[in-house]
N, C-alpha and C positions, 0 to 999 in steps of 0.2 A: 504494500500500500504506500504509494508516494503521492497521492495529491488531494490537494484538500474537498476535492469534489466530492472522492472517493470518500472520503472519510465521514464529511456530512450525511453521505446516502444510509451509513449504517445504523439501523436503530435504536433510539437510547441515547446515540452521545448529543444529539442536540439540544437535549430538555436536561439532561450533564451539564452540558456548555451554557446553558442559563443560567440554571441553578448556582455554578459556579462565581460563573460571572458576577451575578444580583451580591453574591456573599462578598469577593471579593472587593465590590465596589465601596459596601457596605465598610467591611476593615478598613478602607484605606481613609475615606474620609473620617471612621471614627476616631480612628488611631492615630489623623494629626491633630483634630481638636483634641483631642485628650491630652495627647502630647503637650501644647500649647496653655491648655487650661494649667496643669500642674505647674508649668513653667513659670507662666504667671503668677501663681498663688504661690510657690517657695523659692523661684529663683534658683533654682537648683536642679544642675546640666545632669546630675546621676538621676535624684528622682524623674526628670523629664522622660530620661534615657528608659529607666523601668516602666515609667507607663506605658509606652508604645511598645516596649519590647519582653519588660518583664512578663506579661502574661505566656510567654513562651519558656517560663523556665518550670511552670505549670506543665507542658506538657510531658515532663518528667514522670509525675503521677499519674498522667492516662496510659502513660505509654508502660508504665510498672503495674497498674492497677487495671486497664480498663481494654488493655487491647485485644486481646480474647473475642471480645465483642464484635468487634471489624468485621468475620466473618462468617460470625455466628448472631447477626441481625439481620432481616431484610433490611436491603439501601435502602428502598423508600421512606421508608415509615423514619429510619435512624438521619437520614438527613435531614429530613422535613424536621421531624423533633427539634433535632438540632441547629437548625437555623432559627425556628423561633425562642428557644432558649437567648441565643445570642441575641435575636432582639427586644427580647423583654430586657436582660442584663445592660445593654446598650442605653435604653431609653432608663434605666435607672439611674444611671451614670450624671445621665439630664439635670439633676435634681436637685434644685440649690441648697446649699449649704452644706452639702453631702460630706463627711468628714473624709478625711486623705486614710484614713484605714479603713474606710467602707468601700471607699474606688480600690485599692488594691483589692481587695478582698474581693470583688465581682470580678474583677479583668482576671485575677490568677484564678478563679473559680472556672472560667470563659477557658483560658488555656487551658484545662485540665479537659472539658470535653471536647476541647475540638481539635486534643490529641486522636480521639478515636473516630474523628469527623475526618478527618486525614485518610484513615486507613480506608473507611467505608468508602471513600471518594473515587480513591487510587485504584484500590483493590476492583470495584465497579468498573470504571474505565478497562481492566485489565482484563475483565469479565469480556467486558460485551465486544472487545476488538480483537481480529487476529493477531497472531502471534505481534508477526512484520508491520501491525499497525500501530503500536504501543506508543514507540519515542516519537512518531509525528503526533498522534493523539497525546501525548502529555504533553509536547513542545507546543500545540496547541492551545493548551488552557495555560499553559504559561507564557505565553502570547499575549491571550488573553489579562494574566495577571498583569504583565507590561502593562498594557493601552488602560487597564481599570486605573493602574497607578501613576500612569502618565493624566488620563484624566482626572481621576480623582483627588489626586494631590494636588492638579493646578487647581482643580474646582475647591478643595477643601480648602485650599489659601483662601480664597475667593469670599469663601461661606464664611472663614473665621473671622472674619472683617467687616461681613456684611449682616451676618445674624448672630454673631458671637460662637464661639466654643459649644456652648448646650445646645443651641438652635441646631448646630452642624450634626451633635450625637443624635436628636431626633431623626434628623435625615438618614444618619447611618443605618438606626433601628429599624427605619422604614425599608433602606432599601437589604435587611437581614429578612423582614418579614417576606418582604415581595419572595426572595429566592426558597422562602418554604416554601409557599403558596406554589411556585413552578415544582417544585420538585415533588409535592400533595398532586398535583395536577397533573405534570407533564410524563413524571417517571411509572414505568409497569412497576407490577407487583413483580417481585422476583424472590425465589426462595434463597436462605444464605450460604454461601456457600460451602459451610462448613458446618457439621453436626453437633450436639452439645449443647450445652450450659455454658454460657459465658463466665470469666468468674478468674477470681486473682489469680491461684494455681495453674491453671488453664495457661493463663498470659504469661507468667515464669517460666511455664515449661518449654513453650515456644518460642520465646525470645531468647530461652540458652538453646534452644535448638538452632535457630538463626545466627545467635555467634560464636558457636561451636566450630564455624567456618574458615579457615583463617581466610581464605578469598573474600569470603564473606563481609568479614570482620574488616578486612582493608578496603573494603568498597566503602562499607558503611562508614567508616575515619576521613576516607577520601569525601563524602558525602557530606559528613559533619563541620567537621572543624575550621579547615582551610575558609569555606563559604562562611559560618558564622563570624569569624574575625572580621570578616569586611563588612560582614551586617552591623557589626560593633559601631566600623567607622560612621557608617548611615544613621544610627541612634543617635548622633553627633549633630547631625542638621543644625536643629534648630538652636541648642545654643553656638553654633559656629556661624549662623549667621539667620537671625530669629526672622527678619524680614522677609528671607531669602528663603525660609526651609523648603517650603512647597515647592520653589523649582528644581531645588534638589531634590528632590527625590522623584518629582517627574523626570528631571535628564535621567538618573538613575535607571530608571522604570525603563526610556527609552531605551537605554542601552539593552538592557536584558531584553527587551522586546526584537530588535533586530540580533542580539546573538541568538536567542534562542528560533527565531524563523530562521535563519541562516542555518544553524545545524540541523535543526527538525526535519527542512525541509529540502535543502539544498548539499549537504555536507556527504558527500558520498560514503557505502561502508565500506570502504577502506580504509581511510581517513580517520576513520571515530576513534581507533586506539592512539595514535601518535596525536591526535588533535588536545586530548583533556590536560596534559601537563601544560601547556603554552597558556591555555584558556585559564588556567586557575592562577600561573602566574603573573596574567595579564587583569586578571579578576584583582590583583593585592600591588603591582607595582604602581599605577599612577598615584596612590594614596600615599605615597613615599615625600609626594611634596607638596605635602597639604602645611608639615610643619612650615615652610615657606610663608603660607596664608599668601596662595595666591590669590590674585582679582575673580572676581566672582564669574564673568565669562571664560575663564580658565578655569575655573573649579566648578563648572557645569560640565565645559568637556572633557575634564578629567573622569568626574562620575559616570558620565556616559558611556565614555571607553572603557572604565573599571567593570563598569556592569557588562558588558560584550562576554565577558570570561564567566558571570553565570552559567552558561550553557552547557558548559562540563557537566554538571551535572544531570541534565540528561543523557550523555555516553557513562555515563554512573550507573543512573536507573537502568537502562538498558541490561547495561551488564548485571545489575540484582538481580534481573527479573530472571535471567539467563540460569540464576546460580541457585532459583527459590523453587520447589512445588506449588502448582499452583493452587494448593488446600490454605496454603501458607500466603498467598500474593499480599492479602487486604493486611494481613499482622505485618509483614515483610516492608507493606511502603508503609505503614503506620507507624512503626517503628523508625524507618529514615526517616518520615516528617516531621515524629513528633523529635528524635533527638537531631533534628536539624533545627528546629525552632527552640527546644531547648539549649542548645549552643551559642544560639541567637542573644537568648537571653541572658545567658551566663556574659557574650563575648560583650553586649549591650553592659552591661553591670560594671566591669571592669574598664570598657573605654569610658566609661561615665567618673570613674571612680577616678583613673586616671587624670582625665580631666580635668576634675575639682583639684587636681594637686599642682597642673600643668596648665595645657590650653587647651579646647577642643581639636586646635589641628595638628597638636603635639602628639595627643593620644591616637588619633589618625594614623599616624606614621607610625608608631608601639605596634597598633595593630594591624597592620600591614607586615611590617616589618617580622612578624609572628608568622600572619598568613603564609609568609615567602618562605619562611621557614619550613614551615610546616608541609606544607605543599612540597617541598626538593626531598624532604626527609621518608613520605609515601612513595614518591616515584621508583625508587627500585621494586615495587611490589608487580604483580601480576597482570599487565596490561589487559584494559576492555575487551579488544577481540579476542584475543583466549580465552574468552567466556565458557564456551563450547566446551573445554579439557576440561575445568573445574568441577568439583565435586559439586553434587545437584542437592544434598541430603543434607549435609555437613559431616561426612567419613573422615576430613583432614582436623588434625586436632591439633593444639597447644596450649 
């Protein structure tokens, strides 16, 4: 499967691809008024940095407690649920006077189930497409992701100025609800794909079964970490430049929008294995001269180009899915989303922290400077297209 025609014709992923969407657009603008709000109220680039990002270090607990479930719910019912969860928690966010421990306390509640929102999503997509249509179908919705956050970010600037921070969460909440409502509506009923009880033990057992792998195990690091670090530098916007945040992370967004259509769609397979080291280093060096504090039309297309290296991670996923049963698929990407979003928030935490010691474009460079690290130190491992030779089960052990 190579073209997007093709892909739309298959049934399912287009009421996916709304569903998705509606969510996404939703995140994006809640999570810069939020951002913004906090900012305002304590001045303080770590807190800022936690609102938007800390809800990801929540998904720690879905992904330990709750992932089991991934694929032993029907999708429908578990996403629908779970987009309006998010927007009830969204529009409570709304709500003046709200104290600064009751906002944490819903957004880390929020990461926690949509650690297992993750998996149902992926794992579905994984369902309903053939094998060879995966990495276009996920480079798809993460396409997707781009244009919501190219939009939504310039728009959420937009809304923070013109209806304030709470006005902007109502609209988030709205547009959390709408994406139930398509997915109540648009998705079949479908049974899940794995038998059982969902349930803590359940999710232990197969998540040491998942990194029992060492291929495995180096996909998933290669998945995690390198990409979180740069998320770090991105939890940095707005105290790096408060006026400015929203374009940042639109350029941002742009950039990943065209890596990721560029590999999804154009990237031949041959290519995929030698292409993900260049992409993840190209993902962490423009951030290198942030300490600089360049001018602001230089430090858009710094981010832009940083984000082009996103795309590694679909020659990632590809290879997971290569290396997973597919009883396992929905725990297998629930598991990278959720501990790629928890990385997010750990690397978010520490550029923040950083920060407040230094300067936002100081901590920039730290974590960059880690990424690159990081990133050179997995490369001797297994490349992507040897997917195929790897163990399917996890028989390799250490």
């Amino acid at each position: 499967m190579r073209s997007y025609r093709e892909l739309f014709r298959v049934p399912q992923f287009t009421p996916l691809f709304a569903t998705s969407s509606a969510q996404l657009a939703g995140s994006t603008i809640s999570g810069l008024a939020l951002g913004t709000l906090v900012y305002d109220a304590t001045g303080s680039p770590l807190l800022a940095a936690l609102s938007m990002f800390g809800p990801s270090l929540a998904q720690l607990v879905g992904a330990t407690l709750l992932m089991s479930a991934a694929d032993r719910l029907p999708p429908r019912g578990a996403l629908s649920g779970l987009a309006f969860l998010f927007a009830v928690g969204t529009a409570a966010l709304a709500v003046p006077g709200l104290p600064l421990p009751a906002v944490f306390a819903i957004i880390l509640g929020q990461g926690a189930v949509g650690a297992l929102g993750g998996g149902v999503r992926y794992g579905l997509l994984n369902e309903i497409l053939p094998k060879d249509g995966y990495l276009l179908g996920r480079s798809v919705l993460n396409m997707c992701a781009g244009t919501m956050q190219v939009c939504g970010y310039a728009l959420g600037g937009v809304l923070v100025v013109a209806l304030s921070p709470r006005g902007t969460l109502l609209i988030g909440a709205a547009l959390y609800l709408t994406g139930s409502v398509v997915a109540r509506l648009g998705l079949a009923r479908r049974p899940p794909r794995a038998t059982g009880r969902p349930s803590v033990a359940e999710t232990w057992r197969t998540n040491a079964r998942l990194w029992s792998s060492r291929p495995r195990r180096r996909v998933y690091l290669a998945l995690w970490v390198p990409n979180g670090l740069i998320v770090g530098c991105e939890s940095l916007f707005v105290p790096y430049s408060p006026a400015h945040a929203g374009l940042l992370f639109a350029f941002a967004a742009l950039g990943m929008l065209v890596g990721d259509t560029t590999v999804g769609r154009f990237l031949p397979r041959g290519w995929r294995g030698r292409a993900a080291l260049p992409l993840q280093l190209l993902l962490a060096v423009p951030y290198l001269l942030f300490a600089l504090r360049p001018a602001l039309p230089v430090a858009f297309v710094l981010t832009a180009l940083a984000s082009l290296g996103f795309a590694a991670s679909l020659l990632y996923q590809e290879r997971l899915m290569a290396l997973t049963p597919d009883a396992m698929s929905g725990q297998a990407l629930g598991l990278h989303s959720a501990g790629m979003l928890a990385m997010q928030g750990v690397a978010a935490t520490v550029a923040g922290a950083v920060a407040q010691r230094t300067s936002p474009g100081t901590a920039m460079t730290v974590m960059a400077v880690a990424s690159v690290a990081v990133t050179l130190a997995l490369a001797p491992g297994p490349r992507p297209e040897c997917a195929a030779a790897a163990p399917l089960i996890g028989e390799e052990r250490s």
